[in-house]
C-alpha positions as CSV (number, residue, x, y, z in Angstrom):
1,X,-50.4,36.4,25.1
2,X,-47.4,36.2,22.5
3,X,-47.4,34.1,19.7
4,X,-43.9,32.6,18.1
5,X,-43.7,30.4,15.2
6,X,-40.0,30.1,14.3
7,X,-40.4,27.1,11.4
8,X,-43.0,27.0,8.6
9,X,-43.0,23.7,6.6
10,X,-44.5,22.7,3.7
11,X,-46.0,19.0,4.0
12,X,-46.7,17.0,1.2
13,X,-48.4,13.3,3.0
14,X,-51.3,13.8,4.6
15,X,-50.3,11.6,7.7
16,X,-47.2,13.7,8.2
17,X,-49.2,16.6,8.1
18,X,-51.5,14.8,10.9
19,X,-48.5,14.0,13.2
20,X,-47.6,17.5,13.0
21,X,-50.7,19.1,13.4
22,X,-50.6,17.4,16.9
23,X,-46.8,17.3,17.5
24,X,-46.6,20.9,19.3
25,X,-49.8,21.8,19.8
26,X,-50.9,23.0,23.4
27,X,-54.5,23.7,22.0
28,X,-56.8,23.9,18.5
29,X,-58.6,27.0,17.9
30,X,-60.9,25.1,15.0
31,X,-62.7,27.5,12.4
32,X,-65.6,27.0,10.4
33,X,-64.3,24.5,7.6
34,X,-65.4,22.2,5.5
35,X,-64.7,18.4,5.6
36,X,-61.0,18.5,5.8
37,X,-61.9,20.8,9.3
38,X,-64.1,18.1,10.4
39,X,-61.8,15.6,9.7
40,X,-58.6,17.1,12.0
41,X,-61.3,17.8,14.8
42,X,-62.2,14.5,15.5
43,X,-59.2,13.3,14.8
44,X,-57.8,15.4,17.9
45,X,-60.5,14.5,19.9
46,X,-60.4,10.7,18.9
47,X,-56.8,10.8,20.0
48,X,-57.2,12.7,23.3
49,X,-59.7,10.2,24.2
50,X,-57.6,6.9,23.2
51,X,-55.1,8.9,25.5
52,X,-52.7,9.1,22.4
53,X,-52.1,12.8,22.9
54,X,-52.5,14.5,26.0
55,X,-55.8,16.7,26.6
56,X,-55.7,20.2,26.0
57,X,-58.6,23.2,24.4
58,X,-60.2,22.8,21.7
59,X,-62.2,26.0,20.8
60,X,-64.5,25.9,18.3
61,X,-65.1,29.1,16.6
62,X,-68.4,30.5,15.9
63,X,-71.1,28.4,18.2
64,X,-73.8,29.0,15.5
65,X,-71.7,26.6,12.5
66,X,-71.0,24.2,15.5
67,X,-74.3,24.1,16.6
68,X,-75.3,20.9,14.0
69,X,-72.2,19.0,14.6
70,X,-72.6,19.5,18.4
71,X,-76.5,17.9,18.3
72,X,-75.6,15.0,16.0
73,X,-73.0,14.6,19.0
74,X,-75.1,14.4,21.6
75,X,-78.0,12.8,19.6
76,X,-76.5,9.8,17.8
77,X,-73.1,9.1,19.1
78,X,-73.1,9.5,22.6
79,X,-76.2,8.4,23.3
80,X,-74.6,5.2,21.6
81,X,-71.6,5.1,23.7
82,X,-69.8,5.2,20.5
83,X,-67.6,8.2,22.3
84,X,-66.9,9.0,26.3
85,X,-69.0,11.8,27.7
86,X,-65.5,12.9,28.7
87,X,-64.5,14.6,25.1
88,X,-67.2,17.3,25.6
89,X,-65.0,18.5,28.4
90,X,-62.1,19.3,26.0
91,X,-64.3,21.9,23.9
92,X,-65.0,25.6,24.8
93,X,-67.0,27.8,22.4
94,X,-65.7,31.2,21.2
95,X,-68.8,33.7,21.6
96,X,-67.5,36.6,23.2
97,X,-64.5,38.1,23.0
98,X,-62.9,38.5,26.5
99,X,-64.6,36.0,28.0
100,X,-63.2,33.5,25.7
101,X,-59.8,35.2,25.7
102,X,-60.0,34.5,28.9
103,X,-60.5,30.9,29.1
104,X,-58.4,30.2,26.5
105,X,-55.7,31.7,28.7
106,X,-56.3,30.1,31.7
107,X,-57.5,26.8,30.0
108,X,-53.6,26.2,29.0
């Protein structure tokens, strides 16, 4: 898979930085982080679900640090209905290395 990123820019409003963080995107590959991580995740998956942006992967990185936020998911909101059961099928887990390679190419 090749990689090209032909413009860097350096964004100084945080909404800007929002729109383009969805803009061009074809999928998130979403590290460990701290609240600013949290933060662009569900605001992916709160659009994707409003239909605001089209679906696409969202692999979180390291299933032991998503392991907490994953529960509290399942435990308080949607067994609330405050999200569709749909958003889980947006997010893949990276555990193994080819395996998840592999998804992520075939998932886009």
């Amino acid at each position: 898979m090749q990689c090209i990123c032909n413009q860097i820019s350096h964004l100084q409003a945080l909404f800007v930085r929002k729109v383009m963080l969805v803009k061009y995107a074809i999928a998130f590959v979403i590290m460990p982080g701290g609240m600013g991580t949290m933060d662009e995740l569900t605001e992916v998956l709160t659009l994707m679900q409003t239909h605001k942006i089209k679906p696409f992967p969202v692999i979180l990185y390291d299933s032991k640090f998503w392991k907490g936020f994953l529960e509290w998911m399942r435990g308080s909101v949607l067994t609330r209905d405050y999200v569709s059961e749909k958003i889980s099928i947006y997010c893949g887990f990276a555990m193994t290395n080819q395996r998840d390679r592999n998804w992520f190419r075939n998932g886009i």
